[in-house]
C-alpha positions, 0 to 999 in steps of 0.5 A: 766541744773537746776532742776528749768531749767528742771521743767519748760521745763517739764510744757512747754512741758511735752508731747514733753519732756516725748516722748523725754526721752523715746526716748533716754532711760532716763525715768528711771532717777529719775528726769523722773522715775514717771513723764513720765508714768504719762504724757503719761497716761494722753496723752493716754486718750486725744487721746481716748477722741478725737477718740471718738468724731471724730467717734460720729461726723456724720456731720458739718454745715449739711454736712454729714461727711465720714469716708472713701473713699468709703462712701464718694464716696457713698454720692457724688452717693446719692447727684448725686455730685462729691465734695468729689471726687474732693477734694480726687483727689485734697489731693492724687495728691499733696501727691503722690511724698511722696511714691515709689511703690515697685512692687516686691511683695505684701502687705502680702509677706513683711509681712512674711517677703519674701522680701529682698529689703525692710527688716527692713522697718515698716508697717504704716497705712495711710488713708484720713481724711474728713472735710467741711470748713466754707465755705462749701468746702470739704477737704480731708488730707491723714495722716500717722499714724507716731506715731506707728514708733519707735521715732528717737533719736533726736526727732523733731516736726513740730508744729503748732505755739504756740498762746504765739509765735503769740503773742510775735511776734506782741509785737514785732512788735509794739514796733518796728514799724515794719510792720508783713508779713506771708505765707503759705506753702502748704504740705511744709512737702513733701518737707523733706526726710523721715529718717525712713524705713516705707511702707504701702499698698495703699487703695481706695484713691490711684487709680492704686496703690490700694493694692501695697506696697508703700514706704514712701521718704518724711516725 
């Protein structure tokens, strides 16, 4: 590859690229020694910024906003509606064939290290996150803080598509007079398996597996 080649792959993606290079312990090679420190900075304080307003934001379209499992359980009390527990019960019944539960010992006994099944298993935190669509309805992901597992050698992404993409593609089609179809795949993530050894310990959302080690099968 180029030095132009690899200018513009660093421009188009610089914090893909810088993850990656860290990932396969080049950042230290002089085309990545100052560069990857700088893009990680700068991602860093994006993340920052973004957190804040996520916690600064109490409501959307005049709709309070939880931040938790239990308040929002407590508005649907206050509001004598079940909204924002259907759409909890909704989100955990599609993302429970993600996890197995290893009942063979507690959250705190794996990490001291007394179970032996699942050594070298890393400990993640998963949690819901809420939001109201244009419509009003509630809806609820359960996320998995996967970027606090150490990255694999061939790092990989599903993204969202880019707008250049989306683009390109309907010049495409008018050029060829082709007509463009599109679907949408709902959780099609939990249909890959997971390649790291990750497990967490189940909150309020996940009913009967509250407080149980879980490990993690799909990614």
């Amino acid at each position: 590859m180029t030095w132009e080649k690899l200018k513009d792959l660093k421009e188009s993606n610089p914090i893909k690229i810088a993850e990656y290079a860290v990932a396969n312990c080049i950042s230290n090679e002089p085309a990545f020694q100052w560069w990857v420190p700088q893009v990680l900075r700068r991602r860093n304080r994006i993340i920052s910024k973004v957190k804040k307003r996520y916690w600064r934001t109490t409501h959307k379209f005049g709709i309070h906003l939880p931040k938790s499992v239990s308040e929002a359980l407590e508005i649907d009390r206050i509001t004598g509606t079940d909204l924002w527990e259907k759409a909890i019960n909704k989100e955990m019944s599609r993302v429970n064939v993600a996890w197995e539960t290893h009942d063979g010992h507690t959250p705190e006994q794996v990490r001291a290290g007394e179970a032996p099944e699942i050594t070298g298993y890393q400990e993640i935190g998963c949690h819901p996150i809420f939001d109201v669509k244009m419509d009003f309805t509630r809806k609820v992901r359960f996320v998995a803080g996967g970027h606090t597992t150490k990255a694999p050698s061939s790092i990989t992404y599903s993204s969202v598509v880019s707008r250049d993409s989306v683009r390109l593609g309907f010049l495409i089609a008018a050029l060829n007079g082709v007509d463009i179809m599109a679907c949408d795949l709902e959780n099609a993530y939990l249909n890959a398996p997971c390649k790291e050894k990750i497990w967490f310990e189940g909150g309020a959302e996940c009913g009967e597996n509250k407080g149980k080690v879980l490990i993690v099968i799909r990614a």
